[in-house]
C-alpha positions as CSV (number, residue, x, y, z in Angstrom):
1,X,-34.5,-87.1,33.6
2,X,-38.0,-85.9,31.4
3,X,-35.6,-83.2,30.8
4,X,-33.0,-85.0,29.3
5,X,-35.2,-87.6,27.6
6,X,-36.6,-84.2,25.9
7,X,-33.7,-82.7,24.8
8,X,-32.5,-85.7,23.1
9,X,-35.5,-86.4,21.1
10,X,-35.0,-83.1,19.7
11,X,-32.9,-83.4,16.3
12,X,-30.0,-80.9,16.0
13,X,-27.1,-82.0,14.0
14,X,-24.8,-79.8,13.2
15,X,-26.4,-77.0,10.9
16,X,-29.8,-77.8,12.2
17,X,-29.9,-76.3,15.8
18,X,-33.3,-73.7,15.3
19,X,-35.7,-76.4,17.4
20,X,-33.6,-77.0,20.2
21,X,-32.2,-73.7,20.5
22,X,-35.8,-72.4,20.9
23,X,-37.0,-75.0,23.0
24,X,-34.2,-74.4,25.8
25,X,-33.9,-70.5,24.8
26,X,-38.2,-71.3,26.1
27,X,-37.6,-73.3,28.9
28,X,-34.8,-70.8,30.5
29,X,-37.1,-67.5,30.3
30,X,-40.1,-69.5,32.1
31,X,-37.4,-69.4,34.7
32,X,-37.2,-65.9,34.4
33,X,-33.6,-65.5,33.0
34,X,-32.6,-63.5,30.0
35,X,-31.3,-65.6,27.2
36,X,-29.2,-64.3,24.7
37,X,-29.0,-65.2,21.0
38,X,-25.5,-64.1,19.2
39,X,-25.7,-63.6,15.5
40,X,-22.5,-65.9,14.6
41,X,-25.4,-68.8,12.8
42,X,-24.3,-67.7,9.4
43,X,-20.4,-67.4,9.9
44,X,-20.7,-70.7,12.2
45,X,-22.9,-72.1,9.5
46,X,-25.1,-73.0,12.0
47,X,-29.2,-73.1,12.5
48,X,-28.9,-70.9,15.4
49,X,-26.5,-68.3,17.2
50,X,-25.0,-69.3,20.5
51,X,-27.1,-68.7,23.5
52,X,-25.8,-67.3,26.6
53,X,-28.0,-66.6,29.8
54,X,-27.0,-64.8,33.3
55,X,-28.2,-66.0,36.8
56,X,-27.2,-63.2,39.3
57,X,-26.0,-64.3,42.5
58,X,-25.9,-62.7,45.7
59,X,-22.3,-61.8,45.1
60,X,-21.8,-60.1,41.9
61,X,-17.8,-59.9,42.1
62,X,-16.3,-60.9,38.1
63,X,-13.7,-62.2,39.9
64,X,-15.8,-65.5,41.8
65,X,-18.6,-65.6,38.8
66,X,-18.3,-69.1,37.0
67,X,-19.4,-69.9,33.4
68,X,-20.8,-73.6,31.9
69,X,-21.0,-74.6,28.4
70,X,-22.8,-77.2,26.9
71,X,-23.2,-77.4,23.1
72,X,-26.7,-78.1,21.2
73,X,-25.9,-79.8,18.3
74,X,-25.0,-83.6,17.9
75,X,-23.4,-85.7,15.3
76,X,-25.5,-86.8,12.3
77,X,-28.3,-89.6,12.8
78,X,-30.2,-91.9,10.2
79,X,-33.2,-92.0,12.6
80,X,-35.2,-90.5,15.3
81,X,-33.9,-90.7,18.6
82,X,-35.9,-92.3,21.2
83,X,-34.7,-92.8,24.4
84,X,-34.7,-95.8,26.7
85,X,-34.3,-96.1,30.7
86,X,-32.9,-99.2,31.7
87,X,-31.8,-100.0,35.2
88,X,-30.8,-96.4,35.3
89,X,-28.9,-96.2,32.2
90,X,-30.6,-94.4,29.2
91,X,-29.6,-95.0,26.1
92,X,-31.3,-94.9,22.5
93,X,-33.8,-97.1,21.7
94,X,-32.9,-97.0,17.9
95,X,-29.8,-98.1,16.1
96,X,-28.7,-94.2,16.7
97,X,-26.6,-92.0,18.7
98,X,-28.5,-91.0,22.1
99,X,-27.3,-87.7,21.7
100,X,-25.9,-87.4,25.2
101,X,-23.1,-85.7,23.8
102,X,-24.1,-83.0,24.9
103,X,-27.6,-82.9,26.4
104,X,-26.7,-84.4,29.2
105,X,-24.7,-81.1,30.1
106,X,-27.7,-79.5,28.7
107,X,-29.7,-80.8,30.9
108,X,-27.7,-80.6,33.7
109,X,-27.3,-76.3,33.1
110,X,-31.8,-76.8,33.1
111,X,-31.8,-78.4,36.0
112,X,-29.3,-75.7,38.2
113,X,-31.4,-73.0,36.7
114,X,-34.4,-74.6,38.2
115,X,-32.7,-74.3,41.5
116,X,-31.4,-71.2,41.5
117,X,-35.0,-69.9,40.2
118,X,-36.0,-70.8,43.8
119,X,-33.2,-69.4,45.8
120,X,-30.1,-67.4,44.2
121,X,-26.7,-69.2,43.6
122,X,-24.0,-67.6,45.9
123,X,-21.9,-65.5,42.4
124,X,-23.1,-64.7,39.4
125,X,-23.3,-67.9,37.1
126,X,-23.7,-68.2,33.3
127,X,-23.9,-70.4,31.0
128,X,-23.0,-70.5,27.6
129,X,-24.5,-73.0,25.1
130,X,-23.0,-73.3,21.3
131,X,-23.4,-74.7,18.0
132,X,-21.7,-76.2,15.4
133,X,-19.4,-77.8,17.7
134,X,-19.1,-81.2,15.9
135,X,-17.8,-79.6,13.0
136,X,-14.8,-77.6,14.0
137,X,-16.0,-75.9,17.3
138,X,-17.4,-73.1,14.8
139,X,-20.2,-71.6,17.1
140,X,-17.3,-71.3,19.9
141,X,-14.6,-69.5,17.6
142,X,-17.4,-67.0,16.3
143,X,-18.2,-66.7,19.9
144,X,-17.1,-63.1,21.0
145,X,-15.4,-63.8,24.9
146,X,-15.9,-59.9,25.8
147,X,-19.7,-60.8,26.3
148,X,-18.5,-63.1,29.3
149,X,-18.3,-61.3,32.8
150,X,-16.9,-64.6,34.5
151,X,-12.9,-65.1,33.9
152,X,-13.2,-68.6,34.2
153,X,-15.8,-71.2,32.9
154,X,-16.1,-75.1,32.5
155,X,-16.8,-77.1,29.6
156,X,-19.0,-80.4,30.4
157,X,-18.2,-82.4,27.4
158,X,-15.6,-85.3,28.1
159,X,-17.2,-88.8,27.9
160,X,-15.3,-90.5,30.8
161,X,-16.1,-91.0,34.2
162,X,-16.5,-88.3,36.7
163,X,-13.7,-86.4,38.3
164,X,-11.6,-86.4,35.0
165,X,-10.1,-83.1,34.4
166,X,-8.2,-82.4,30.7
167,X,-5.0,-80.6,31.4
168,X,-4.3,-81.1,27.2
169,X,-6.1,-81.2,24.2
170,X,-4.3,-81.7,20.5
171,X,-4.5,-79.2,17.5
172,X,-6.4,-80.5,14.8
173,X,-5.8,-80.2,11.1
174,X,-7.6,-81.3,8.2
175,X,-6.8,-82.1,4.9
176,X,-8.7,-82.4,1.7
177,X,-6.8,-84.0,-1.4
178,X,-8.7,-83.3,-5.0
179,X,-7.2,-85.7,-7.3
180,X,-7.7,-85.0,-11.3
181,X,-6.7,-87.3,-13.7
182,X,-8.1,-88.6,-16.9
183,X,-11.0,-90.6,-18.1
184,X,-11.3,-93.4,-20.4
185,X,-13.4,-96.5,-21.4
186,X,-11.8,-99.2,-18.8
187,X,-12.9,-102.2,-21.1
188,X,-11.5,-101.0,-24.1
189,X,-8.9,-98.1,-24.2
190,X,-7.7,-98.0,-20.7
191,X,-4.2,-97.3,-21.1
192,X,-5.5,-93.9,-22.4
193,X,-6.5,-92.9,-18.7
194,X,-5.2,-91.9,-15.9
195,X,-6.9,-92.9,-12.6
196,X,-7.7,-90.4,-9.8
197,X,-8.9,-93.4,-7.6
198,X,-5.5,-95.4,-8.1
199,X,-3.7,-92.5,-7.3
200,X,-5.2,-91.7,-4.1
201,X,-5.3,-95.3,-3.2
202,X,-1.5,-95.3,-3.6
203,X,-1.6,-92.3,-2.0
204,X,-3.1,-93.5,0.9
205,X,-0.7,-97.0,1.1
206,X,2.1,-94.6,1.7
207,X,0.8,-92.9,4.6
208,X,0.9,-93.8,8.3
209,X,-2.2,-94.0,10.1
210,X,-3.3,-94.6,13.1
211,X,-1.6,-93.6,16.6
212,X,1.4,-92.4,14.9
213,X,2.7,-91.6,19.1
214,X,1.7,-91.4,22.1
215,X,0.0,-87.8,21.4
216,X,0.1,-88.0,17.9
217,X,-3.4,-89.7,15.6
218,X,-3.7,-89.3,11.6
219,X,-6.3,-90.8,9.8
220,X,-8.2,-91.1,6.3
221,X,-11.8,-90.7,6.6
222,X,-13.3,-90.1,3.2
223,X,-12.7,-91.2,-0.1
224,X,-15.0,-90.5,-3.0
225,X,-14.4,-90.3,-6.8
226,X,-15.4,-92.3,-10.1
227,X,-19.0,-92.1,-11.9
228,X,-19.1,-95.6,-13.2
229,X,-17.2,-99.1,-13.4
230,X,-16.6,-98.7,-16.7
231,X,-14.8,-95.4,-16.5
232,X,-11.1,-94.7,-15.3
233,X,-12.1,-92.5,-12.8
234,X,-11.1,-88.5,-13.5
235,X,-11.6,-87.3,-10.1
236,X,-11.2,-88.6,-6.5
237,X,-11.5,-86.3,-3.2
238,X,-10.3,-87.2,-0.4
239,X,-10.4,-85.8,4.0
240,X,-7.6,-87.1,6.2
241,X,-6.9,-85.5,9.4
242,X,-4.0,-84.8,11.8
243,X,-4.0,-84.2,15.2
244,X,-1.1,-84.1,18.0
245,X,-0.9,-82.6,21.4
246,X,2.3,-80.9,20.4
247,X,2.1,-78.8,17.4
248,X,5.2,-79.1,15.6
249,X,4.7,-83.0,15.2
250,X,1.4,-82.2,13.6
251,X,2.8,-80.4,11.2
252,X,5.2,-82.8,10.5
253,X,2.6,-85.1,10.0
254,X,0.5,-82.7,7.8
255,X,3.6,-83.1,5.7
256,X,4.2,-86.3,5.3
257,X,0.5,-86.9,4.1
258,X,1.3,-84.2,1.6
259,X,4.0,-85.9,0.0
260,X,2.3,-89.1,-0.4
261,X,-0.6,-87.4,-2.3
262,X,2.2,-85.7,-4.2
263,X,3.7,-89.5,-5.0
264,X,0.8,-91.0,-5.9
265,X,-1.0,-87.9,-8.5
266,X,2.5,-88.2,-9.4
267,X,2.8,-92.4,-10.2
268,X,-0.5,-92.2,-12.0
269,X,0.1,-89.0,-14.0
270,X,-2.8,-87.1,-12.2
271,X,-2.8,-83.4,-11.2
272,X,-3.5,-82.8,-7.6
273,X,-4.9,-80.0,-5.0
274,X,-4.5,-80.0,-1.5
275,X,-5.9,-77.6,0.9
276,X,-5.1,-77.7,4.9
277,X,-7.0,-76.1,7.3
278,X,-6.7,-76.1,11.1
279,X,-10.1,-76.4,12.9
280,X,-8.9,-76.0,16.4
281,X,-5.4,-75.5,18.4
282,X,-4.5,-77.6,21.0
283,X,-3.3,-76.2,24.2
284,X,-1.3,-77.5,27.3
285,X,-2.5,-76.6,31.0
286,X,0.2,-75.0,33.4
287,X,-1.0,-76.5,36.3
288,X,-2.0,-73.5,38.3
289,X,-4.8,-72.0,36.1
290,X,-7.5,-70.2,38.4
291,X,-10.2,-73.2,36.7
292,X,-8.2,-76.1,37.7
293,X,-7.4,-75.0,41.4
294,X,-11.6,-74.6,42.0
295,X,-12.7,-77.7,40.3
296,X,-10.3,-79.7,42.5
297,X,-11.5,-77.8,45.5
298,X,-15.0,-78.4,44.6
299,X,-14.8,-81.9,43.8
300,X,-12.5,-82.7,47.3
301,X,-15.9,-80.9,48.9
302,X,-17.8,-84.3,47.2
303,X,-15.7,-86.9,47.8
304,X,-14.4,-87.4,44.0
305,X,-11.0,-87.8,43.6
306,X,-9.9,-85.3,41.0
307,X,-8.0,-87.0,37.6
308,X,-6.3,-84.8,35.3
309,X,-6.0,-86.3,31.5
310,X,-4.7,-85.8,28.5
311,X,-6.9,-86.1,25.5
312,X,-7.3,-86.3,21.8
313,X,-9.9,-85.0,21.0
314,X,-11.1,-81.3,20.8
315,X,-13.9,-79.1,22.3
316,X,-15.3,-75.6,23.0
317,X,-12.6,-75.6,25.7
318,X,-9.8,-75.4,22.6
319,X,-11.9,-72.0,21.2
320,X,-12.1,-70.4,24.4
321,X,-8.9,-70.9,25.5
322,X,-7.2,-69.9,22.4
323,X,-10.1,-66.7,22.4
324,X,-7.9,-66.1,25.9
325,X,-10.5,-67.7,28.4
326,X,-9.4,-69.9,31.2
327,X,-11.7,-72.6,30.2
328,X,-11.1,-76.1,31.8
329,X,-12.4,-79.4,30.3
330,X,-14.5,-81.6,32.2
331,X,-15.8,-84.7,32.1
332,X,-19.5,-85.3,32.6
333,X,-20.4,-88.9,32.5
334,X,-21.2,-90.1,29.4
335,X,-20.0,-93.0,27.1
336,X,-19.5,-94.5,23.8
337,X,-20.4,-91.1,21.9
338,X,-20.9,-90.7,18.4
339,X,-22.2,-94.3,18.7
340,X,-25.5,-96.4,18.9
341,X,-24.1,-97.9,22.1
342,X,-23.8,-94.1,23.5
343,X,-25.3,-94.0,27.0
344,X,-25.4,-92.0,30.6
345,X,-26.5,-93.3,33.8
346,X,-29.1,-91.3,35.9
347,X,-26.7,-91.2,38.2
348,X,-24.3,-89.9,36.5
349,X,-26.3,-86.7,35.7
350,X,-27.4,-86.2,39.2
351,X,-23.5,-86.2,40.0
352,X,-23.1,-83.4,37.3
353,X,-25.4,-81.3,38.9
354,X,-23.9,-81.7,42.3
355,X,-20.5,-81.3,41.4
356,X,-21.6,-77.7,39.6
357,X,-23.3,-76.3,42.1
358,X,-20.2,-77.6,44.3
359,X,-18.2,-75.0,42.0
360,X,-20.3,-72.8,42.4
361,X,-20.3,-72.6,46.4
362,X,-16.4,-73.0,46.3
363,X,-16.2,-69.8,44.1
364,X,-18.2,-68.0,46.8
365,X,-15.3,-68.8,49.1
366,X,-13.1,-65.7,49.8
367,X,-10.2,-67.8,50.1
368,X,-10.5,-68.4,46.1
369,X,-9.4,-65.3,45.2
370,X,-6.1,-66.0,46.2
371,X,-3.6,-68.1,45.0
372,X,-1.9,-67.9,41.3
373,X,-3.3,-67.3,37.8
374,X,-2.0,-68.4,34.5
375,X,-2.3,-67.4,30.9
376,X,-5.1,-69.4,29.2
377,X,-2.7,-71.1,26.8
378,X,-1.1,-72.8,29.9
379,X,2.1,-70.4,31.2
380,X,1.4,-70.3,34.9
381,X,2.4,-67.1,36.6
382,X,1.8,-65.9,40.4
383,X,-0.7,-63.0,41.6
């Protein structure tokens, strides 16, 4: 648990991962791994590369080795984290995130290192820790998969209870709106302007928000514009996104927001700009990929009763497995993330560790390398 406690009270937002990186990048060669720095920080727009480490088993078949990924970087925070144990709970002391999301999986990778420092896991393991994954999943798309010898890895970054799998994640677009209209004195010649705030604003009344469907969000996030009250405001930006587990309907979506910016630059006589860009695609599980049939096996070996999800929201498991990596979503414990209220139980952690190492051992088993395989995006096809 010092371990976790640790990692959290290191700051790494997004774009400022240097200290932790070099702390854990540290901690893993005392262990006497190699750690590996990639050189993606400045197309990532990171504060560090993405570190990836090998243990060598006993076994060094690429067919049974097994990856884990873990990001360093957290949401943005006002304060210093300082964590707090409370009847086995930790959670942040401050009126901040905890940053659980994702040190516990962070600390969870430490603490199997530490044991196979002593005795050798059964297949070759790695793990695979990236940045800039709150903004986009950047360190995972620069991440270059040919560096991977496993053919199969797990993502530990679902905050829900143990034993959830995701079997779907949505694609994710975002949207930035530049409104331009013109300015004016608003006490004494305000018919002469034309407001970029009003336009957006009726911009925005014309869109629907919210859980559009079942598998379908859109929402408005920002809005900025305006340099004084008593100026018609020229210029208004503002960041919507779309997201939907099937990927024509976010388009359609996309769309729609489109044409009420268009309507409301258009109602207030502004000009308008609108850029789209996708920051990760969603993808569907078949139901037979390699990663799925060994997590169930390993968590039937522990008694936890396997739950397969579908989510909205995205991770390093949407980069890999569009890169062509059978990455499988996991959930690792956590709660309430991106929040002050953010916690894990110690419990919780010492599940995670069990429940890898469970993986692990299950990969060892001959019997794995039977069965079916499937294309990444989620097509299932027989050996």
């Amino acid at each position: 648990m010092d371990c976790f406690v640790e990692l959290c009270e290191i700051a790494s937002p997004t774009g400022q991962e240097r200290l932790v990186a070099d702390h854990l990048t540290a901690r893993i060669k005392r262990l006497g791994y190699p750690v590996l720095e990639d050189d993606c920080a400045a197309p990532a727009r990171a504060g560090a590369g993405n570190l990836l480490t090998v243990i060598e088993g006993r076994d060094h078949d690429p067919e049974r080795a097994v990856a884990f990924c873990a990001h360093l970087d957290t949401v943005p925070h006002n304060e210093p984290i300082r964590v707090v144990r409370e009847g086995g709970v930790l959670r942040s002391a401050g009126e901040t995130i905890l940053g659980a999301d994702n040190k516990a999986a962070v600390a969870v990778l430490i603490a199997l290192a530490e044991r196979w420092a002593l005795e050798p896991p059964p297949v070759d393991v790695e793990f695979l820790f990236t940045v800039a994954e709150e903004h986009g999943l950047r360190g995972a798309h620069a991440f270059d998969i040919s560096a991977l010898r496993s053919k199969r890895g797990y993502v530990l970054d679902h905050a829900s209870p143990i034993g959830e799998i995701i079997t779907a994640a949505p694609t994710y677009k975002l949207i930035e709106a530049e409104f331009r209209g013109r300015s004016a004195h608003a006490g004494i010649r305000p018919e002469d302007g034309h407001s970029a705030i009003a336009a957006a604003a009726t911009a925005i009344a014309e869109m629907k928000l919210g859980r559009l469907d079942e598998s379908t969000t859109a929402n408005v996030g920002l809005i900025a514009g305006g340099s004084a009250a008593n100026v018609v405001a020229q210029t208004c930006h503002l960041t919507a996104e779309a997201r939907s587990l099937d990927g024509a309907r976010v388009a359609e979506v996309v769309a729609a927001i489109n044409q009420a910016c268009a309507w409301g630059a258009s109602a207030h006589g502004c000009d308008l700009d609108v850029a789209v860009s996708e920051l990760f695609r969603g993808y569907r599980l078949g139901g037979r990929e390699p990663s799925l049939s060994l997590a169930e096996r390993a968590m039937a070996s522990r008694a936890i009763t396997p739950v397969r999800r579908q989510s909205g929201g995205g991770s390093d498991a949407n980069a890999l497995r569009l890169a062509g990596y059978d990455a499988l979503l996991l959930a690792n414990g956590t709660s309430a993330n991106h929040t002050p209220d953010e916690a894990v139980t110690e419990s919780a952690l010492v599940e995670m560790v069990g429940l890898c190492a469970a993986i692990v051992a299950c990969a060892a088993d001959p019997a794995e390398s039977a069965g079916s395989s499937a294309d990444p995006s989620g097509a299932s096809t027989t050996r």
